[in-house]
N, CA, C and O atoms as a Tinker XYZ file with bonds, in Angstrom:
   284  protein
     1  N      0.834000   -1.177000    0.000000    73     2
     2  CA     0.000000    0.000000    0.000000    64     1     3
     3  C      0.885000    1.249000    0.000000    63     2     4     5
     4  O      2.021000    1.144000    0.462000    81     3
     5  N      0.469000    2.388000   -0.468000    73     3     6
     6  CA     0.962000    3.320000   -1.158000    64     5     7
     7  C      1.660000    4.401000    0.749000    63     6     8     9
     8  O      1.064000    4.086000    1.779000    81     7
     9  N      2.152000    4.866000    0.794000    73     7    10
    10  CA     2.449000    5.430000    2.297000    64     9    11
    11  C      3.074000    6.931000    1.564000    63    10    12    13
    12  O      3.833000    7.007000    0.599000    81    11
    13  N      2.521000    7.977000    2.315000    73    11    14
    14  CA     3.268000    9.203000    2.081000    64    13    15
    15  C      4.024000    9.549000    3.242000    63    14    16    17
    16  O      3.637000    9.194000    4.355000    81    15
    17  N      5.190000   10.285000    3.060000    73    15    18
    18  CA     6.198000   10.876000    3.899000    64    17    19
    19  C      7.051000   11.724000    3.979000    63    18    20    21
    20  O      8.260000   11.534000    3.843000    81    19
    21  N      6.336000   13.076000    4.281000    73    19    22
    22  CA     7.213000   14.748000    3.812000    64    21    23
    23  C      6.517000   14.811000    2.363000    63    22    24    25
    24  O      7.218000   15.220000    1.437000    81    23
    25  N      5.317000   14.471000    2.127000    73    23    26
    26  CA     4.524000   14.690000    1.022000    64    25    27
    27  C      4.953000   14.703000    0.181000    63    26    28    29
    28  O      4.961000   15.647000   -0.609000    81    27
    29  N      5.710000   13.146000   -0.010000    73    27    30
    30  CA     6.473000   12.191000   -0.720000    64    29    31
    31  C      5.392000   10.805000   -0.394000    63    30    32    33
    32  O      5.172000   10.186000    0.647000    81    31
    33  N      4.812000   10.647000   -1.905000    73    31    34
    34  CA     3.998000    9.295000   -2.145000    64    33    35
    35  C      4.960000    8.132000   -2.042000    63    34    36    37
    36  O      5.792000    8.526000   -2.860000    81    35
    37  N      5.393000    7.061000   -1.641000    73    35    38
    38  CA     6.292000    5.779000   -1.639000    64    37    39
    39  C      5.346000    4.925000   -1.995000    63    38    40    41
    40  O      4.282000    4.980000   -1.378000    81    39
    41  N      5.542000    3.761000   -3.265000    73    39    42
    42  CA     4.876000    2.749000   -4.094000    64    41    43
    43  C      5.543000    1.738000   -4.539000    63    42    44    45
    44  O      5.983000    1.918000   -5.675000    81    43
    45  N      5.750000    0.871000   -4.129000    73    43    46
    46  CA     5.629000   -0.601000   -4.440000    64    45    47
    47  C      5.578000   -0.493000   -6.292000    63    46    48    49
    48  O      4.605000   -0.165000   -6.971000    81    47
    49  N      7.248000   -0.969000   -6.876000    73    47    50
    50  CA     6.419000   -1.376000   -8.124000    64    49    51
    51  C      5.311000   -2.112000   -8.918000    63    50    52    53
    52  O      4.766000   -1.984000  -10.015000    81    51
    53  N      5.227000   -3.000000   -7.779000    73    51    54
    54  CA     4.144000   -4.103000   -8.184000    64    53    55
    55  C      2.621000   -3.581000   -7.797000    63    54    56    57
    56  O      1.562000   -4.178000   -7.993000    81    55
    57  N      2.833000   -2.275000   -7.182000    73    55    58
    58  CA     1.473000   -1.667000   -7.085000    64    57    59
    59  C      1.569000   -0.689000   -8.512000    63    58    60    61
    60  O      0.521000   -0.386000   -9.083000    81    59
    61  N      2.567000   -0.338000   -8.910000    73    59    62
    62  CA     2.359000    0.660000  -10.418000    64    61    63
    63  C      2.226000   -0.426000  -11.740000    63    62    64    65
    64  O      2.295000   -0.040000  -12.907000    81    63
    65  N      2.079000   -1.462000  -11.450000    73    63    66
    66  CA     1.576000   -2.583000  -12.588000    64    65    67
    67  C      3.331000   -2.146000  -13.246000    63    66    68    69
    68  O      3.179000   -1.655000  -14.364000    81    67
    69  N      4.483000   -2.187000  -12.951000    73    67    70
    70  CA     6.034000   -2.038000  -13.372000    64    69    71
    71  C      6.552000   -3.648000  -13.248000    63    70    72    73
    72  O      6.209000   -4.480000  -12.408000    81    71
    73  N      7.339000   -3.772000  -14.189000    73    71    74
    74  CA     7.935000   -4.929000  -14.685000    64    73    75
    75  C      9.666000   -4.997000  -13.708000    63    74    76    77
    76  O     10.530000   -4.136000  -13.876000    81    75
    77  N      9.777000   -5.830000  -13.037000    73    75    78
    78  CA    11.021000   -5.888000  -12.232000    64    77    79
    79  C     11.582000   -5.537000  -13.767000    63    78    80    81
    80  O     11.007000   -5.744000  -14.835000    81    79
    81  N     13.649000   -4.593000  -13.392000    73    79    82
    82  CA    14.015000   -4.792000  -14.326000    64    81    83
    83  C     15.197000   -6.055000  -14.572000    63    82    84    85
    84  O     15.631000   -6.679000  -13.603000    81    83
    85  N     15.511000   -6.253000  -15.535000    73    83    86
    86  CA    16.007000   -6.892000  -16.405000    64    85    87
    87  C     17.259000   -7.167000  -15.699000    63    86    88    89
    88  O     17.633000   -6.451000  -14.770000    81    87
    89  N     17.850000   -8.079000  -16.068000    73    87    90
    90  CA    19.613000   -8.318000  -15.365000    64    89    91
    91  C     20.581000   -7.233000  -15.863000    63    90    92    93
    92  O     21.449000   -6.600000  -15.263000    81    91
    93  N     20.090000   -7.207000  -17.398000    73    91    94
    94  CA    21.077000   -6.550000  -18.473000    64    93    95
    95  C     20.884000   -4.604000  -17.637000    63    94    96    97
    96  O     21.731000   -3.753000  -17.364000    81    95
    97  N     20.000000   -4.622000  -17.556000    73    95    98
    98  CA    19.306000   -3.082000  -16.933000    64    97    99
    99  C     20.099000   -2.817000  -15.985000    63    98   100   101
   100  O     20.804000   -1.826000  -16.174000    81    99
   101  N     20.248000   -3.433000  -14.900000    73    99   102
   102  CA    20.541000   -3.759000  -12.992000    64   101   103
   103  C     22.095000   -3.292000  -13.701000    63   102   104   105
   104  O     22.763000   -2.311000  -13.377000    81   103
   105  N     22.406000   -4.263000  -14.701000    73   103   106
   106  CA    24.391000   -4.318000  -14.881000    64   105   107
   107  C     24.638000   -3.144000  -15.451000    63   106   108   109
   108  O     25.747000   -2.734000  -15.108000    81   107
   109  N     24.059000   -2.402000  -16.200000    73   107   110
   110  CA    24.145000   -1.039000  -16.933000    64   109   111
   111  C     23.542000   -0.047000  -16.198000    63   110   112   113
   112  O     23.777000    1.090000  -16.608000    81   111
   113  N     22.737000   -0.154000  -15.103000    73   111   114
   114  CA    22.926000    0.826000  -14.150000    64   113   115
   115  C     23.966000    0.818000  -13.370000    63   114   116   117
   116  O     24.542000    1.837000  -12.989000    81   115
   117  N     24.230000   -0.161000  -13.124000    73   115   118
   118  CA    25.600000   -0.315000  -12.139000    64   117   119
   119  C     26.321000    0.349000  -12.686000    63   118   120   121
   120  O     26.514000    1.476000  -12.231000    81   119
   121  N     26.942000   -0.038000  -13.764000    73   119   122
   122  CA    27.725000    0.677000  -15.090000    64   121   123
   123  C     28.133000    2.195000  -14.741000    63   122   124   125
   124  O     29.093000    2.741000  -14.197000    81   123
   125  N     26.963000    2.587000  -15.305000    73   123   126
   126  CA    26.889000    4.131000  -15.095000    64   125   127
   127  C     26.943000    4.927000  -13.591000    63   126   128   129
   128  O     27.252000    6.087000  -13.314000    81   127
   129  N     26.539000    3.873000  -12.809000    73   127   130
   130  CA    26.866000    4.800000  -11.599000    64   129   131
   131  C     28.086000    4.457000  -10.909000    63   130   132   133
   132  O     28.370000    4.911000   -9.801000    81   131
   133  N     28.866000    3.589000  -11.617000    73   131   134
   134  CA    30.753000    3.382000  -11.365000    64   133   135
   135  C     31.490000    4.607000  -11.901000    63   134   136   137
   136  O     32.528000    5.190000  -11.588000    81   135
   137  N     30.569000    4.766000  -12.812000    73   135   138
   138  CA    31.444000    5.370000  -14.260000    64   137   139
   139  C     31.225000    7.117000  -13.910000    63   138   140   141
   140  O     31.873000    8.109000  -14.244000    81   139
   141  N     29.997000    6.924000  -13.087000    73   139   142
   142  CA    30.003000    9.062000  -12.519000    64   141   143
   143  C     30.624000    8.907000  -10.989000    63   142   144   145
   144  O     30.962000    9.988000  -10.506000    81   143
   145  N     30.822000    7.791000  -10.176000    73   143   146
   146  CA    31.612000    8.051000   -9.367000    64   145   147
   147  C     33.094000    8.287000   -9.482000    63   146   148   149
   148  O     33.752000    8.950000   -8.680000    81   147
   149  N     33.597000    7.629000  -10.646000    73   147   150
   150  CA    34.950000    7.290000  -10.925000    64   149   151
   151  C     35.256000    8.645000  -11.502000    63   150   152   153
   152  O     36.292000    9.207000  -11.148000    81   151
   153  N     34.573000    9.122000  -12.221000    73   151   154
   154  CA    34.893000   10.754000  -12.743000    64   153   155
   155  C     34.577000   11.790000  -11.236000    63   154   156   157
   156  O     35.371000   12.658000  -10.874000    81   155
   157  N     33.427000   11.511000  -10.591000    73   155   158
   158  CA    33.537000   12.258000   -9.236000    64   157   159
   159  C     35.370000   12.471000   -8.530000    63   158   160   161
   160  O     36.053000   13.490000   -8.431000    81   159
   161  N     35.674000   11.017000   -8.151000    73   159   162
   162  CA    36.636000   10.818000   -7.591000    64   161   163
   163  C     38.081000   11.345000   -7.863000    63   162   164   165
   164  O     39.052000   11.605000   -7.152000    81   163
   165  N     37.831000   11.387000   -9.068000    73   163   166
   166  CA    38.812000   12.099000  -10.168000    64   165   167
   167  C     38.968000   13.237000   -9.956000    63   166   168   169
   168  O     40.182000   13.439000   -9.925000    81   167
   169  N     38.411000   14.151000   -9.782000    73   167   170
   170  CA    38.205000   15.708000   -9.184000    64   169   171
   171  C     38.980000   15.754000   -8.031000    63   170   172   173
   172  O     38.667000   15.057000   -7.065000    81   171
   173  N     40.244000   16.705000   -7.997000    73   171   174
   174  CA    40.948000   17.125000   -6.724000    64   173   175
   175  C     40.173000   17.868000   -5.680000    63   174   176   177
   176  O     39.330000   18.743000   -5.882000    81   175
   177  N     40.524000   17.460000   -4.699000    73   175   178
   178  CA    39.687000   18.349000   -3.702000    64   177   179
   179  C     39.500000   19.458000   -3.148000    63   178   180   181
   180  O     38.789000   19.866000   -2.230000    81   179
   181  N     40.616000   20.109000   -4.187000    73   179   182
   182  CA    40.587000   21.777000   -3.793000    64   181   183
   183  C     39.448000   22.455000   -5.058000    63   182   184   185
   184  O     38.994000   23.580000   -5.269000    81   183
   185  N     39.305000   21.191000   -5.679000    73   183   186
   186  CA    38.173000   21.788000   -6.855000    64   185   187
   187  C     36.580000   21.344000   -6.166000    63   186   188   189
   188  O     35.628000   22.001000   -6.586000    81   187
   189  N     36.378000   20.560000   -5.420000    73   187   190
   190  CA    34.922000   20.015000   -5.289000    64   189   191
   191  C     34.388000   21.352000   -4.770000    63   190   192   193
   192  O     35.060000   22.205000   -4.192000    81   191
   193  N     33.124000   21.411000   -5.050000    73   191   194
   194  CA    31.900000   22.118000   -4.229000    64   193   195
   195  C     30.949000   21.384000   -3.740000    63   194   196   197
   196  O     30.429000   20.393000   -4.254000    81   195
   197  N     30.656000   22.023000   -2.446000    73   195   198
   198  CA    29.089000   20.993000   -1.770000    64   197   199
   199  C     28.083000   21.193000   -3.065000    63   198   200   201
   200  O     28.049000   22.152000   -3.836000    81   199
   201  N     27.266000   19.986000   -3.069000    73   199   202
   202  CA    26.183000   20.545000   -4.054000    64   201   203
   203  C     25.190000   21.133000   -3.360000    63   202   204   205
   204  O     25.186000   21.042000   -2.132000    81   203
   205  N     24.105000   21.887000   -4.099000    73   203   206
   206  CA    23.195000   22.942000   -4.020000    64   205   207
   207  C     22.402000   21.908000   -3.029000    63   206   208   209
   208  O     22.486000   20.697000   -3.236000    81   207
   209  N     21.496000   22.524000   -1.757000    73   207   210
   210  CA    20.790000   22.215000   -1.112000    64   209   211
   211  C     19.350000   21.746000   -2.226000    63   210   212   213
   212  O     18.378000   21.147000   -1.765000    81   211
   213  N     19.423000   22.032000   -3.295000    73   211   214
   214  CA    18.150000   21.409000   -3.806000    64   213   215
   215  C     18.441000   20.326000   -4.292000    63   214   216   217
   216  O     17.474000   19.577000   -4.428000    81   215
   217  N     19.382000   19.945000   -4.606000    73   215   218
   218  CA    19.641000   18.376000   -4.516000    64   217   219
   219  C     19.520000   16.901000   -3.844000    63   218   220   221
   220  O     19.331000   15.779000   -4.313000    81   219
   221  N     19.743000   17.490000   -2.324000    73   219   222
   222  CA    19.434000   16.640000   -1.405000    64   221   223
   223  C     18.314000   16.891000   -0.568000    63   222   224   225
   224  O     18.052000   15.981000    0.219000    81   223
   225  N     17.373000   18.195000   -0.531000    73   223   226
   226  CA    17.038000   18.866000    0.877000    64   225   227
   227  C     15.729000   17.919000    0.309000    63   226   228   229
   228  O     15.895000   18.159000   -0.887000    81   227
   229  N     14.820000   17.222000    0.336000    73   227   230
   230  CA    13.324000   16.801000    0.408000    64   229   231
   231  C     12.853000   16.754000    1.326000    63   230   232   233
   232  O     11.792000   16.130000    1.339000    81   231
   233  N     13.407000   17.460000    2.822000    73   231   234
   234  CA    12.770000   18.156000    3.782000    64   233   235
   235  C     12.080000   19.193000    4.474000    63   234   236   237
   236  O     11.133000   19.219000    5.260000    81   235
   237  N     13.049000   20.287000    3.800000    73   235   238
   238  CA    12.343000   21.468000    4.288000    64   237   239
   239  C     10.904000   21.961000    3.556000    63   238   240   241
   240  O     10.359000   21.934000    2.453000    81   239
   241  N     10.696000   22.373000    4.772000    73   239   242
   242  CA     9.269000   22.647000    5.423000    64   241   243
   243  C      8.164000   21.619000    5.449000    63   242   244   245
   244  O      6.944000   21.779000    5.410000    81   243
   245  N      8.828000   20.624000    5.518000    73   243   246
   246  CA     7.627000   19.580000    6.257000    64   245   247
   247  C      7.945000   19.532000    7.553000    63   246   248   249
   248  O      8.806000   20.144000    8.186000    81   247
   249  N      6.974000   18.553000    7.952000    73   247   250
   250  CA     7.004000   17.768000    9.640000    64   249   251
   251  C      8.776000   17.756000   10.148000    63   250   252   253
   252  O      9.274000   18.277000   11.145000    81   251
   253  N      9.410000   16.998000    9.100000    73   251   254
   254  CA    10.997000   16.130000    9.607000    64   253   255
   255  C     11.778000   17.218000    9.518000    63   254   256   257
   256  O     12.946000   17.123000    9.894000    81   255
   257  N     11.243000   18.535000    8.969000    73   255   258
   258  CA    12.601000   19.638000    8.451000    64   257   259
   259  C     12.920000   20.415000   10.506000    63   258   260   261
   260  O     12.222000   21.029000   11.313000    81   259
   261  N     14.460000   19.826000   10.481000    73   259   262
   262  CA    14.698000   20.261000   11.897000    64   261   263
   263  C     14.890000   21.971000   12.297000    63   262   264   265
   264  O     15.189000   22.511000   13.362000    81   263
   265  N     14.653000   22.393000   11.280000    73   263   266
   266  CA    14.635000   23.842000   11.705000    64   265   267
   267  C     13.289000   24.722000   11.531000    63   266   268   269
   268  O     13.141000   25.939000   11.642000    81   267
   269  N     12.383000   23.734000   11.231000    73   267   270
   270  CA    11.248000   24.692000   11.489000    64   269   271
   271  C     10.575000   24.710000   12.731000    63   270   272   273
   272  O     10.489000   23.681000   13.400000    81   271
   273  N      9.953000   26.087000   13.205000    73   271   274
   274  CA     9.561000   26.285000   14.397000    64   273   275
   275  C      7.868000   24.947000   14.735000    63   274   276   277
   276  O      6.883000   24.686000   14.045000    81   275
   277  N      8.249000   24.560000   15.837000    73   275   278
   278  CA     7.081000   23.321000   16.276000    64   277   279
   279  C      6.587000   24.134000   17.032000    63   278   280   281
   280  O      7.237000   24.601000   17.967000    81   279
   281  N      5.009000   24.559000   16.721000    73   279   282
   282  CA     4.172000   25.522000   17.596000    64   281   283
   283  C      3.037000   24.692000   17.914000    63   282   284
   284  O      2.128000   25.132000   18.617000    81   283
């Protein structure tokens, strides 16, 4: 059953009628996410930047966001 959280829907593929994927899929995602870490890693560290808070933040201003005022 479908559960929301920070007004974020969470679903079960087998509730979106979605086809598990494929072996070949699973190995070529893998693939690609070796292949943008390995270029990440590559980057000296006087060059990195934090990334932009809209990248990671899917908190603020809900319930879980720790800096909003609880009245």
């Amino acid at each position: 059953m479908s559960k929301e959280i920070a007004g974020k829907i969470f679903t079960t593929d087998e509730e979106l009628g979605l086809e598990p994927l494929s072996q070949d899929e699973i190995t070529e995602a893998e693939r690609m996410i070796a292949e943008a870490e390995a270029r990440r890693a590559a980057v000296p560290p006087e060059k990195r930047r934090p990334a932009s808070r809209k990248f990671w933040d899917d908190t603020s201003g809900t319930e879980f966001d720790q800096r909003r005022d609880s009245k």
